[in-house]
N, CA, C and O atoms as CSV, one atom per row, in Angstrom:
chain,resi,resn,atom,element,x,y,z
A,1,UNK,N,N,0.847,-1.187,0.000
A,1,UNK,CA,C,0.000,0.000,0.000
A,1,UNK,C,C,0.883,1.237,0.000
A,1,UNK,O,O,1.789,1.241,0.834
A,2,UNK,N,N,0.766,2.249,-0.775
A,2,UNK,CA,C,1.480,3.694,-0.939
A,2,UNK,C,C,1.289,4.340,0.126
A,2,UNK,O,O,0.228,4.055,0.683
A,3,UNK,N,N,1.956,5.154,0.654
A,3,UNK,CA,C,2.108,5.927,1.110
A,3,UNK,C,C,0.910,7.486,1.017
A,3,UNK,O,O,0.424,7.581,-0.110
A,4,UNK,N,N,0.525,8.395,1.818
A,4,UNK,CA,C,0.018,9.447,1.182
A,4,UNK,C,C,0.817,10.537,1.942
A,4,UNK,O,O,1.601,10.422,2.884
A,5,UNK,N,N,0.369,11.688,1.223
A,5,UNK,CA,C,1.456,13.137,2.291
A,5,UNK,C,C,0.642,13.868,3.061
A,5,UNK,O,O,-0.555,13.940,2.786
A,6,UNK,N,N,1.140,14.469,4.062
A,6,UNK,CA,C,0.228,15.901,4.891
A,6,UNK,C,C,0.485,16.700,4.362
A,6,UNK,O,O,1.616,16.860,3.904
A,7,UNK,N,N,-0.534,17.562,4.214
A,7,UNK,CA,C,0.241,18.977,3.787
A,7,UNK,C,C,-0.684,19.886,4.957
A,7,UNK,O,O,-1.848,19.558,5.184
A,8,UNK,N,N,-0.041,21.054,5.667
A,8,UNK,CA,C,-0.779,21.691,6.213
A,8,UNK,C,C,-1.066,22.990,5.915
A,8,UNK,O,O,-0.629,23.540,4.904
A,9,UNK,N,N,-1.689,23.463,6.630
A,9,UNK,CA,C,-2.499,25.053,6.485
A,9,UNK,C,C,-1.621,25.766,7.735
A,9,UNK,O,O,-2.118,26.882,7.884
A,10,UNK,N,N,-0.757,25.619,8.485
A,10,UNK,CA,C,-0.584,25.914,9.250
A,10,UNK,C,C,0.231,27.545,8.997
A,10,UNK,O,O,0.400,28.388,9.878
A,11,UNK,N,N,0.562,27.636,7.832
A,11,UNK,CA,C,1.026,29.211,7.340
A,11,UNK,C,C,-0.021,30.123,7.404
A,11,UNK,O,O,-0.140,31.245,7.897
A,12,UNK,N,N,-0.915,29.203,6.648
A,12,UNK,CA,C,-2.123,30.519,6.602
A,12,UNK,C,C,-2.669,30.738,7.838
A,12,UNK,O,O,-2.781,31.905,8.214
A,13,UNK,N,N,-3.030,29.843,8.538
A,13,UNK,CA,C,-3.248,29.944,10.225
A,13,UNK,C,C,-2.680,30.929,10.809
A,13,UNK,O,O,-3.360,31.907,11.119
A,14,UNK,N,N,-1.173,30.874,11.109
A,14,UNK,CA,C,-0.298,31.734,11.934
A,14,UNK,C,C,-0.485,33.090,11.380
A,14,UNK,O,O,0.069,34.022,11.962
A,15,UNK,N,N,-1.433,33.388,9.982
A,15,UNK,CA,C,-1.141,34.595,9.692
A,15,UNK,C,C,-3.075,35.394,9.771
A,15,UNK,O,O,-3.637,36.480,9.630
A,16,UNK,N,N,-3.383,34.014,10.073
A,16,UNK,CA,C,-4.952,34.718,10.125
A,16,UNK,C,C,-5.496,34.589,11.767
A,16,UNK,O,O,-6.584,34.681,12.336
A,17,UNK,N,N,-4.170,34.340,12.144
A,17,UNK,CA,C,-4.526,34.269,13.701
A,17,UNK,C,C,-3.497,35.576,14.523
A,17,UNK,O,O,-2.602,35.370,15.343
A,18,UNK,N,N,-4.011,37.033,13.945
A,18,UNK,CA,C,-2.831,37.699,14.066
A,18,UNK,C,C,-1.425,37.958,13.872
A,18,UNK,O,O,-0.635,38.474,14.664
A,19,UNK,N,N,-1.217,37.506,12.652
A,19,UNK,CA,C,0.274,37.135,12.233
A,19,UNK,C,C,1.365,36.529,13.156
A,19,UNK,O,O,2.491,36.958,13.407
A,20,UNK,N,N,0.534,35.079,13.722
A,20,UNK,CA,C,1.477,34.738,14.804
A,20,UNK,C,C,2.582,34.207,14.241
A,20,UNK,O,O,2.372,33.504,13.253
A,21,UNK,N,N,3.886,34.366,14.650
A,21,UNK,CA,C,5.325,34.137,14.494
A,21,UNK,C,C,5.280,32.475,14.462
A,21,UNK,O,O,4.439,31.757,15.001
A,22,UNK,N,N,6.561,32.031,13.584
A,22,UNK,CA,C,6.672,30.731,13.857
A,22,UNK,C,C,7.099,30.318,15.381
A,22,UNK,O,O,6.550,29.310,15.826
A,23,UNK,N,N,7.958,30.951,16.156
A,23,UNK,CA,C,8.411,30.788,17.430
A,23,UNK,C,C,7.522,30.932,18.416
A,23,UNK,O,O,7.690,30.433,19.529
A,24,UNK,N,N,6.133,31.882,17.963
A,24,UNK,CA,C,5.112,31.843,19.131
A,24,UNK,C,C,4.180,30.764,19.115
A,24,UNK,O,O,3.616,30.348,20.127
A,25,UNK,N,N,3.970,30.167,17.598
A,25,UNK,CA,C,3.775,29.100,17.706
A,25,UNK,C,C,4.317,27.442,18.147
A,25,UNK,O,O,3.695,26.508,18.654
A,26,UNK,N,N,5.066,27.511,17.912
A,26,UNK,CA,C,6.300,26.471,18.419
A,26,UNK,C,C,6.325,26.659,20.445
A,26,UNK,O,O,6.157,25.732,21.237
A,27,UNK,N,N,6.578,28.096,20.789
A,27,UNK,CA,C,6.183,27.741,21.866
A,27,UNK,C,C,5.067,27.270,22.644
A,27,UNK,O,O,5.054,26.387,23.501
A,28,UNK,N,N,4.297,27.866,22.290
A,28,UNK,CA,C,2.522,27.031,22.487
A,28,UNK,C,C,2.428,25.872,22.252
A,28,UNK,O,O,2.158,25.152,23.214
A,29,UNK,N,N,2.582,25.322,21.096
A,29,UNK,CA,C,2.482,23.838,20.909
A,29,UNK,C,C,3.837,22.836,21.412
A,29,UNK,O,O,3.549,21.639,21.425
A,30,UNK,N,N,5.127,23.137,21.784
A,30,UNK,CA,C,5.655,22.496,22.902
A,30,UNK,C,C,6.813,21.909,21.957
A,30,UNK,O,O,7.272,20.808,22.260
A,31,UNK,N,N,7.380,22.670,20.680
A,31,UNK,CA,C,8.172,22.118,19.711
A,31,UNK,C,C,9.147,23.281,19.420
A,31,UNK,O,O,9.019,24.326,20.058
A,32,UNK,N,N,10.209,23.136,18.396
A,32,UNK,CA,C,11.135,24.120,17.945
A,32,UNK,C,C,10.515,24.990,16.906
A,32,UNK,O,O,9.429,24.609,16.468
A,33,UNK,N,N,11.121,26.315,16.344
A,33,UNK,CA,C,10.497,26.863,15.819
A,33,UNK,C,C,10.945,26.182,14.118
A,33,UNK,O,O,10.321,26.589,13.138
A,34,UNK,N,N,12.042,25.162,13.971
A,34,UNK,CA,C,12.614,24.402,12.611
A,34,UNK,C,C,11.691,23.586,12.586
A,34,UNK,O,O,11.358,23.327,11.429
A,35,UNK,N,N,10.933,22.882,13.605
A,35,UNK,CA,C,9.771,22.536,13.405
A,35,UNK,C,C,8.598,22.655,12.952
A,35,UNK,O,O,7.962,21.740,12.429
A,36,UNK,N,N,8.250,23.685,13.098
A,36,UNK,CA,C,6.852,24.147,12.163
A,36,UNK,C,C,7.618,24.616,10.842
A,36,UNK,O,O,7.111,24.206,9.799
A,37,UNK,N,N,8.658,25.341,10.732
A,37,UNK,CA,C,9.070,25.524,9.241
A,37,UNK,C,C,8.965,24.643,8.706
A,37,UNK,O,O,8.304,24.690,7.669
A,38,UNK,N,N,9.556,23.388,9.129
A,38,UNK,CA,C,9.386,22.091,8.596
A,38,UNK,C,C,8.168,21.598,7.688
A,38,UNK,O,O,8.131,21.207,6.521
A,39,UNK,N,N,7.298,21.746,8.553
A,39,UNK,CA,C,5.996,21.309,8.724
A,39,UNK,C,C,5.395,22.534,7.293
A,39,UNK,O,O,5.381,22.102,6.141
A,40,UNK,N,N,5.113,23.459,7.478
A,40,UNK,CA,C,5.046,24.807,6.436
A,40,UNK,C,C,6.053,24.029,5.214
A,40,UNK,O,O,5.668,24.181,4.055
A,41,UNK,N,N,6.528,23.720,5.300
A,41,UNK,CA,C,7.336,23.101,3.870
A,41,UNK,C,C,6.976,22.172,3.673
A,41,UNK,O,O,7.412,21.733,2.609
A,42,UNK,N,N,6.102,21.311,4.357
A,42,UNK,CA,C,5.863,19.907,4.104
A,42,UNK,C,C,6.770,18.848,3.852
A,42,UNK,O,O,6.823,17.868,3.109
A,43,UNK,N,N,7.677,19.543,4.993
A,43,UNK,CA,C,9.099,18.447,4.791
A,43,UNK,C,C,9.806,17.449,6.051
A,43,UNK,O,O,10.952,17.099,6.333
A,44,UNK,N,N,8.013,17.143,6.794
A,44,UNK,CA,C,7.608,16.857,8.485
A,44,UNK,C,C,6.687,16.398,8.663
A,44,UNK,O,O,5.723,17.150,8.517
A,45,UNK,N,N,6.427,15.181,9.007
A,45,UNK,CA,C,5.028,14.720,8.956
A,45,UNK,C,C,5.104,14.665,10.826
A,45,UNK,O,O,5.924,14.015,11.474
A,46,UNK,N,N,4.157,15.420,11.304
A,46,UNK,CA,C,3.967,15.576,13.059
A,46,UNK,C,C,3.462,14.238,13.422
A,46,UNK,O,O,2.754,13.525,12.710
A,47,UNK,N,N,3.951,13.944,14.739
A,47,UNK,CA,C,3.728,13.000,15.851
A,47,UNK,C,C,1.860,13.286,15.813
A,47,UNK,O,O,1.633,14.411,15.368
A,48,UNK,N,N,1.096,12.827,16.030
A,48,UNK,CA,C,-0.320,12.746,16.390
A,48,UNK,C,C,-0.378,13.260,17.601
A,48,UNK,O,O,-1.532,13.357,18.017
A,49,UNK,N,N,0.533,13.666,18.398
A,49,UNK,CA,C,0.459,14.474,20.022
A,49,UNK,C,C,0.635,15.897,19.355
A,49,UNK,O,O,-0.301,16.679,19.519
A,50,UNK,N,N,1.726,16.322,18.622
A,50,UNK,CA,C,2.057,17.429,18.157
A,50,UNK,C,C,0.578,18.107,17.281
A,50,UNK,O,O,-0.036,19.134,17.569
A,51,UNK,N,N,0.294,17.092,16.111
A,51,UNK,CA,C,-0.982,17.597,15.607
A,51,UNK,C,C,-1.612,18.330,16.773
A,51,UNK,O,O,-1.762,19.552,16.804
A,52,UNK,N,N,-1.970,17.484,17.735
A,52,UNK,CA,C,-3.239,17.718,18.168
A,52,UNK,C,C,-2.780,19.186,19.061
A,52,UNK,O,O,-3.415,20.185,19.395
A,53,UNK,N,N,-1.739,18.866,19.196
A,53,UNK,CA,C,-1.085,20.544,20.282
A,53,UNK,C,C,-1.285,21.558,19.484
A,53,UNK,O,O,-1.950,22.461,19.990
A,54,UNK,N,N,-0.897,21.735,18.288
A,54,UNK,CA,C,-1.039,22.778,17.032
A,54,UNK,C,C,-2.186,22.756,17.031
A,54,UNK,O,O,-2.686,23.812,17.418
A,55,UNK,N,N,-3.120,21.709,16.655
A,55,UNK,CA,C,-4.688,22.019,16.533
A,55,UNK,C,C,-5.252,22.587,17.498
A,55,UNK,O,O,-6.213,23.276,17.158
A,56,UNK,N,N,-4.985,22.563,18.771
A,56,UNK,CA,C,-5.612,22.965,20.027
A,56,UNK,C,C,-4.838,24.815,20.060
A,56,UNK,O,O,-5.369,25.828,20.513
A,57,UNK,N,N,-3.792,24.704,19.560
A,57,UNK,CA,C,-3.768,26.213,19.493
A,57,UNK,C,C,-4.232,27.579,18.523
A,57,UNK,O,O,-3.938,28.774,18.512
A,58,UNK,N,N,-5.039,26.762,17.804
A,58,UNK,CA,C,-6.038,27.450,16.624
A,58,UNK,C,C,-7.386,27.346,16.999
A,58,UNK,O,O,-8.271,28.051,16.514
A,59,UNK,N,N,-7.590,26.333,17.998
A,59,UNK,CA,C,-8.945,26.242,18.493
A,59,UNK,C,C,-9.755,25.221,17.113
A,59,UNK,O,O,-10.914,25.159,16.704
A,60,UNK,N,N,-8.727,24.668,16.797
A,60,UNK,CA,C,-9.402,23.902,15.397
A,60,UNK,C,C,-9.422,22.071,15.585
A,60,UNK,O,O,-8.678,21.440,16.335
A,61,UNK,N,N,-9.966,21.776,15.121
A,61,UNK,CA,C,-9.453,19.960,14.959
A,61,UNK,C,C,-8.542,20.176,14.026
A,61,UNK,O,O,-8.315,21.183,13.355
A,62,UNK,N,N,-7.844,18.725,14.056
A,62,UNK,CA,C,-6.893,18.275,13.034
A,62,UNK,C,C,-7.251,18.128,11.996
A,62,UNK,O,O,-6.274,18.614,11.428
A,63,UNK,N,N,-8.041,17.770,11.039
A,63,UNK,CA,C,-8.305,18.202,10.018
A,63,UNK,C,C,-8.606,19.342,9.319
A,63,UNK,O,O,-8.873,19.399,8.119
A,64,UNK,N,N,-8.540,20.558,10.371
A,64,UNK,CA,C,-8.906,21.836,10.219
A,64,UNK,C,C,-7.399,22.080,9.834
A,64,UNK,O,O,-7.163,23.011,9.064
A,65,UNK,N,N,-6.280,21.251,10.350
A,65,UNK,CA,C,-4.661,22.165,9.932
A,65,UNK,C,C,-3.863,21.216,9.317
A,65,UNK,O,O,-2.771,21.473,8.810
A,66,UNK,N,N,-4.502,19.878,9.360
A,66,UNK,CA,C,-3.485,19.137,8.158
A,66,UNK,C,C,-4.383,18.414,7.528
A,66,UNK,O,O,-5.173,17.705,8.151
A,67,UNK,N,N,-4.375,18.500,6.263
A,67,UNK,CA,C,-5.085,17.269,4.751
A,67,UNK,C,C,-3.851,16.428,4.556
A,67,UNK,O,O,-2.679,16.724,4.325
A,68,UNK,N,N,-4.632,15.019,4.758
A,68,UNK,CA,C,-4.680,13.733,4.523
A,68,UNK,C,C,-4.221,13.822,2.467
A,68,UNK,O,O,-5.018,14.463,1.783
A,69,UNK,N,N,-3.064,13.206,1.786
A,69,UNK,CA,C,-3.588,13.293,0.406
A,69,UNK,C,C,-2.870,12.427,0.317
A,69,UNK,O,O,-1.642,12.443,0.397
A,70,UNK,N,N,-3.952,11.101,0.043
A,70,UNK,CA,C,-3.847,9.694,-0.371
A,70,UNK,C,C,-3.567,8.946,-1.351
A,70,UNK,O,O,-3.617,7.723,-1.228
């Protein structure tokens, strides 16, 4: 069975949530700030704890900040 990728929204987020910084995000959700760049590049697929920390700091579910593409 193949593989599929995440890709997230998490750029547009940080910027429609008051242009939050990658580092203010990273601190909230409990990670580095090369981490969410990462992630913004789609070059990071997050732990399912991490999702859900990022999701909880948008006030969103996980499918609200990363698509599944199968």
């Amino acid at each position: 069975m193949g593989e599929g990728s995440i890709r997230s929204h998490i750029r547009r987020l940080r910027f429609e949530n008051g242009e939050m910084t990658q580092q203010e995000l990273a601190a909230r959700a409990g990670c580095t700030r090369q981490t969410i760049g990462a992630l913004e590049q789609g070059g990071y697929v997050p732990s399912l704890a991490l999702a859900f920390r990022i999701a909880r700091v948008f006030g969103l579910g996980i499918e609200d900040v990363f698509e599944y593409e199968g």
